[in-house]
C-alpha positions as CSV (number, residue, x, y, z in Angstrom):
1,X,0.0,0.0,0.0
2,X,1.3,3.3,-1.0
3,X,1.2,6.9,1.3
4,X,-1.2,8.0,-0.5
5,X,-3.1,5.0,-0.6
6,X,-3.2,5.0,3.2
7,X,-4.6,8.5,3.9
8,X,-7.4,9.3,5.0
9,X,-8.9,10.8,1.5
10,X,-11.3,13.0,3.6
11,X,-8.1,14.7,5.5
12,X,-6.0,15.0,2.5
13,X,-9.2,16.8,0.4
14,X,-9.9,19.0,3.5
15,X,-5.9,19.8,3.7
16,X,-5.2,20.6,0.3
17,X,-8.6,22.9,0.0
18,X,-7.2,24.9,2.9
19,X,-4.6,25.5,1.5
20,X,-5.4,26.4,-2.1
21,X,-5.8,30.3,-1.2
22,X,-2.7,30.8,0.5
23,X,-0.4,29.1,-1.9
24,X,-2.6,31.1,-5.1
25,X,-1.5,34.1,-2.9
26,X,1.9,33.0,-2.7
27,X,2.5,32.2,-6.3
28,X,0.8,34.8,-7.8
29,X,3.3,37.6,-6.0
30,X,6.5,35.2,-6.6
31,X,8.7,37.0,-8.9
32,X,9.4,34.0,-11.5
33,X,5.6,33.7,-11.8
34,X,5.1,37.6,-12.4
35,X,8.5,37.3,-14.6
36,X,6.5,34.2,-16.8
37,X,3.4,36.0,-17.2
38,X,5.5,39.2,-18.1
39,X,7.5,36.9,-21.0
40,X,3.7,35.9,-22.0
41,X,2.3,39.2,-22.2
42,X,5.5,40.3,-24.3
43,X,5.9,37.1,-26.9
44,X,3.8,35.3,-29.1
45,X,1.2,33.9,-26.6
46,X,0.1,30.4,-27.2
47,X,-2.3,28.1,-25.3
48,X,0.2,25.6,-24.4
49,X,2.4,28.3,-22.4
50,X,-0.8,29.8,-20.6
51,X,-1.5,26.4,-19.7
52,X,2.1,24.9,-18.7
53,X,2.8,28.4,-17.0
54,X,-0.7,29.5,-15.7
55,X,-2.6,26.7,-14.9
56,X,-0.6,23.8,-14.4
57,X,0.9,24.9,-11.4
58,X,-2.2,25.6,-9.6
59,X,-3.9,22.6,-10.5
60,X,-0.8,21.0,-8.9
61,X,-2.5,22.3,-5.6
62,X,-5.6,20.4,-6.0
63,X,-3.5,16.9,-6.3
64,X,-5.0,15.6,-3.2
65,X,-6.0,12.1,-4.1
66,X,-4.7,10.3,-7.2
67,X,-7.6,10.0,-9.4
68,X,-7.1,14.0,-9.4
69,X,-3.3,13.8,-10.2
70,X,-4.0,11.7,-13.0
71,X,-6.6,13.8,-14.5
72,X,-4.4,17.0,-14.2
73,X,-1.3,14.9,-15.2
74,X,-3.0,13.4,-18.1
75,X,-5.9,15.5,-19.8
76,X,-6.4,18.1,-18.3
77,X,-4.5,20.3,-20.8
78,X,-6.2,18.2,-23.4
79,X,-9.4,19.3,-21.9
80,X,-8.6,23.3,-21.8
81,X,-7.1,23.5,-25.4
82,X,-10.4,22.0,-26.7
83,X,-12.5,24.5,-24.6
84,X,-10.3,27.6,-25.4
85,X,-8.6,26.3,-29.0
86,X,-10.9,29.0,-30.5
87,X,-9.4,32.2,-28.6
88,X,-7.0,34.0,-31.2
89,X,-3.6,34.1,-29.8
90,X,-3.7,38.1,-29.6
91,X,-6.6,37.5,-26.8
92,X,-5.3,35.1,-24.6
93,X,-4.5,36.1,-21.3
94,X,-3.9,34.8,-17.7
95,X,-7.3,34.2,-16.3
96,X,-7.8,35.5,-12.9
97,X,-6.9,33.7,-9.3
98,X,-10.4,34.7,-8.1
99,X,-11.5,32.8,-11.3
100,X,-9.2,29.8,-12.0
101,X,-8.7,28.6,-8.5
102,X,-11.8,28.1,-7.5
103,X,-12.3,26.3,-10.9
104,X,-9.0,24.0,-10.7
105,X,-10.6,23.0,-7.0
106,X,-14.0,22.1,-8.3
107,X,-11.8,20.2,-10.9
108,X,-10.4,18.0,-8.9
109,X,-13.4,16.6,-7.6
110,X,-15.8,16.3,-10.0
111,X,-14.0,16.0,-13.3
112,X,-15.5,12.5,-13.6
113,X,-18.8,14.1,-14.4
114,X,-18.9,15.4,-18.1
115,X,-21.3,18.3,-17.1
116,X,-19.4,19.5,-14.0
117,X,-16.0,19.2,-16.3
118,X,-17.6,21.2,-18.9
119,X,-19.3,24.2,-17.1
120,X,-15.8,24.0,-15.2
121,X,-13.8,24.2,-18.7
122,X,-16.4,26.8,-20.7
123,X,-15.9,28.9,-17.2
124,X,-11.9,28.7,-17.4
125,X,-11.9,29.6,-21.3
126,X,-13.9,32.7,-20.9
127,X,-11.8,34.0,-18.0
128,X,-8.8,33.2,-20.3
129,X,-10.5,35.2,-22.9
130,X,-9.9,39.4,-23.3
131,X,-12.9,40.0,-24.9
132,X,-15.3,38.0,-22.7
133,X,-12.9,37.6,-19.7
134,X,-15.2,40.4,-17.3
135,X,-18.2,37.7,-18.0
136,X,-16.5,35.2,-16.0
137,X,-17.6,36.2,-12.4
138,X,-15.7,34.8,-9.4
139,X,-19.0,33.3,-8.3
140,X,-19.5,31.3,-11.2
141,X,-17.5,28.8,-9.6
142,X,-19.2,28.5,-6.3
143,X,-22.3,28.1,-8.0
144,X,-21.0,25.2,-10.2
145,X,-19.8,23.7,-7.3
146,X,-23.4,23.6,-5.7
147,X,-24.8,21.7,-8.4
148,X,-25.1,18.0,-8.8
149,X,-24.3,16.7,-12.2
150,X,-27.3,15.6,-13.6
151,X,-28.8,18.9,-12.3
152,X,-25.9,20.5,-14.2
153,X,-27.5,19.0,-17.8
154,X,-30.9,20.4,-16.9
155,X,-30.0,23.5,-16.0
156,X,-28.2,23.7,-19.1
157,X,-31.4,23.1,-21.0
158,X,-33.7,25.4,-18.8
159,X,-31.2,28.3,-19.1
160,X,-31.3,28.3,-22.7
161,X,-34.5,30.2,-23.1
162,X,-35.1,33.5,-21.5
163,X,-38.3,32.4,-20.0
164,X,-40.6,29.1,-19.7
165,X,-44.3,28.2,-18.6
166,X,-44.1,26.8,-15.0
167,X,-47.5,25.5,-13.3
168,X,-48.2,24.3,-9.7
169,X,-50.9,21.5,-9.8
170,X,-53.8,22.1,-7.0
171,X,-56.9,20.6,-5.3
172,X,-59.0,23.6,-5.0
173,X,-62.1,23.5,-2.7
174,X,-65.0,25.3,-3.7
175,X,-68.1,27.4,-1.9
176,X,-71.2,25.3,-2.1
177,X,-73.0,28.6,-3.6
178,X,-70.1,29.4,-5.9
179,X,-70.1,25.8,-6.9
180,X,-71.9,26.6,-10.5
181,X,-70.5,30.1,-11.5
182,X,-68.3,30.2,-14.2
183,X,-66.5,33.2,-12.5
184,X,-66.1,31.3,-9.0
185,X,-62.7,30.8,-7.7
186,X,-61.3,28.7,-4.9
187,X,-62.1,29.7,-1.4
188,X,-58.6,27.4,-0.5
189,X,-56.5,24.6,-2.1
190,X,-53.7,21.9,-1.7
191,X,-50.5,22.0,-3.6
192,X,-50.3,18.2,-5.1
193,X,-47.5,19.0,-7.2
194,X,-44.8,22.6,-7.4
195,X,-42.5,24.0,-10.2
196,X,-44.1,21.3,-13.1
197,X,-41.7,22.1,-16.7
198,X,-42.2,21.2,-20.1
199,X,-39.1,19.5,-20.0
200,X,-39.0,16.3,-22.3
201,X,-36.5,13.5,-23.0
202,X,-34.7,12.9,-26.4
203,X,-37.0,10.2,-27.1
204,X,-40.1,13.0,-26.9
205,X,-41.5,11.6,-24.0
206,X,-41.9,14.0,-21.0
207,X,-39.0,14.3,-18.5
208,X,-40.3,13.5,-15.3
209,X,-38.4,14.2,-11.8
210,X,-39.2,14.0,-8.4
211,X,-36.2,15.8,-7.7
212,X,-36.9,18.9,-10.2
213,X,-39.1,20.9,-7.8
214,X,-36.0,20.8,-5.6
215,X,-33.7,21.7,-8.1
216,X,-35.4,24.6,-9.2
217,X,-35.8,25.8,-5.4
218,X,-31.8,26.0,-5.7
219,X,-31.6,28.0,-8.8
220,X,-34.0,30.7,-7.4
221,X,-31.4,30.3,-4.3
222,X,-28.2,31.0,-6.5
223,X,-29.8,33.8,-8.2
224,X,-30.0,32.1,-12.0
225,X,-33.5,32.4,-12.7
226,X,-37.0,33.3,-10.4
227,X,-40.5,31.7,-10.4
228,X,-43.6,33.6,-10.4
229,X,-47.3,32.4,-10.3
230,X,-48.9,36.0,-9.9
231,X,-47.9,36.0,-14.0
232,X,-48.3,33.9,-16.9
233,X,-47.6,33.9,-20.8
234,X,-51.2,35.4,-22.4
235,X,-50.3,33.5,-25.7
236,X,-53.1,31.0,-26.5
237,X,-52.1,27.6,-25.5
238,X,-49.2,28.1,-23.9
239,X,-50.4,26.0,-20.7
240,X,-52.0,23.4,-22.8
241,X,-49.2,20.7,-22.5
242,X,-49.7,20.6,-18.8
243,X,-53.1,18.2,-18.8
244,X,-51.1,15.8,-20.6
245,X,-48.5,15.7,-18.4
246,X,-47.6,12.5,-15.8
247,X,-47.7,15.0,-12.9
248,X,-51.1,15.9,-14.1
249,X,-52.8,12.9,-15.0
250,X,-51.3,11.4,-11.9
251,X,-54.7,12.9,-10.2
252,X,-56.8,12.3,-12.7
253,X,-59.3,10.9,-12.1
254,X,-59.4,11.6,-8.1
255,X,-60.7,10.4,-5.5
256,X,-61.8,13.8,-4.5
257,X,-64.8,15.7,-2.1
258,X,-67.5,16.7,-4.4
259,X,-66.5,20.4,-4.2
260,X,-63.0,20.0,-5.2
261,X,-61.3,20.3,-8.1
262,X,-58.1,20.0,-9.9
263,X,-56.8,23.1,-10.6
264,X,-53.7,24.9,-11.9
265,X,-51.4,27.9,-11.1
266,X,-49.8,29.1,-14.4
267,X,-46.6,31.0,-13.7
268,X,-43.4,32.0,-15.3
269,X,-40.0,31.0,-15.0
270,X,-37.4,33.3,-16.1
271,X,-34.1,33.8,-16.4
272,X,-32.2,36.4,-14.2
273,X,-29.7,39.1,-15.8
274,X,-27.3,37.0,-13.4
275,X,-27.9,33.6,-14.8
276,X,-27.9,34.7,-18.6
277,X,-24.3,35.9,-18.0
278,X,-23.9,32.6,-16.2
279,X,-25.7,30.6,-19.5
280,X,-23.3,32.5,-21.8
281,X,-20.7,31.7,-19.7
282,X,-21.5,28.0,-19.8
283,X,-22.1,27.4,-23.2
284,X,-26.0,27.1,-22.6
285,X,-26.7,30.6,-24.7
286,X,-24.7,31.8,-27.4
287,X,-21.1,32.7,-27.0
288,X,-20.0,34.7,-24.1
């Protein structure tokens, strides 16, 4: 058994996240580091050298187990030149510690997951971009790092339109002498089912989570989009998909008092100015 095999991977992470800013400090102010990125700025700048001289050295922080050694050792630098192959040469530059460390962290513990690794990658290209490189915001990182992966891929999809219909599915409980009247409303209801999409599979089937509701709670937390049920789309048949949803149909028929009924709340979700810069930023909207 080798050292490394026989410590505690739990210490080693926690040791080698501690100490990721001090020694980002540290190198960025050492003079052979300010002396590289001074040759950089000066010369022909290529990819390689930002990523031999810029990034590789950090990442070298983050080696606290081995399956993250051999992913930094191996393809990482694979994995950047493909993200950032399309910068021209005259607008690479070093991306920022706020930026990359954070990034080369998150790295090292989820680059097993393709949509972690690629939010991670798109994130480090744009910082190492001049012409997008204010886009990438220091938090961009934190939030990547609260996301699991397969919430990553839907995120990815929801954030690529500014806005879609949301609904919350209700039992609503009607006034006996309201009961008839077209304009009656309910005098209370239940909440069966929150935050219902029209998300679908590749297959064309509807995408159906008992997770999602969750999921979407946490992007109204990181500030990427917010969810509103005081407003809806006024375009005909925007809401019509909903009765044929699982989540729908689910209660139908029910087993209900004879002055319920299933109702729903149509609402909006929409994407903030915060998480469209985060969407550009990932590759889920345009470039950034």
């Amino acid at each position: 058994m080798s050292d490394d095999d026989s410590a505690n991977p739990m210490e080693t992470a926690k040791g080698a996240v501690e100490l990721v800013g001090a020694v980002i400090k540290i190198a960025g102010d050492h003079p052979d580091v300010k002396a590289a990125g001074g040759n950089l700025a000066k010369s022909a700048k290529t990819l390689t050298e930002f990523i031999n001289v810029g990034l590789l050295p950090i990442a070298a922080i983050n080696y606290g187990y081995d399956k993250a050694r051999s992913y930094f050792e191996k393809r990482f630098s694979a994995d950047v030149e493909t993200a950032a192959g399309n910068i021209p040469p005259e607008n690479l530059q070093e991306p920022a510690s706020s930026v990359i460390g954070p990034v080369l962290q998150g790295l090292a513990f989820t680059h097993e997951d393709d949509n972690l690794k690629d939010m991670y990658l798109r994130l480090i290209a744009t910082a190492m971009d001049s012409r997008h490189a204010k886009k990438a915001h220091p938090a961009f990182a934190e939030i990547i790092r609260q996301l699991s992966g397969f919430e990553a891929g839907l995120l990815k999809t929801t954030l690529a339109n500014l806005a879609l219909p949301i609904v919350e599915i209700r039992m609503g409980t009607y006034d006996e002498k309201m009961q008839f009247s077209k304009f009656s409303f309910p005098s209370s209801y239940r909440t069966l089912q929150t935050h219902v999409l029209p998300l679908g599979n590749a297959d064309g089937t509807p995408f159906v989570s008992q997770e999602l509701p969750a999921m979407v709670d946490n992007w109204v937390r990181l500030g990427l989009v917010s969810v509103s049920y005081d407003t809806s789309f006024t375009v005909e048949n925007s809401y019509d998909w909903v009765k044929t949803r699982p989540e729908f149909l689910y209660w139908v028929p029910q087993d209900a008092p004879p002055l319920a009924k299933l109702d729903m709340a149509k609402g909006q979700l929409k994407s903030t100015a915060f998480g469209l810069q985060f969407a550009t930023v990932i590759g889920a909207r345009g470039k950034a």
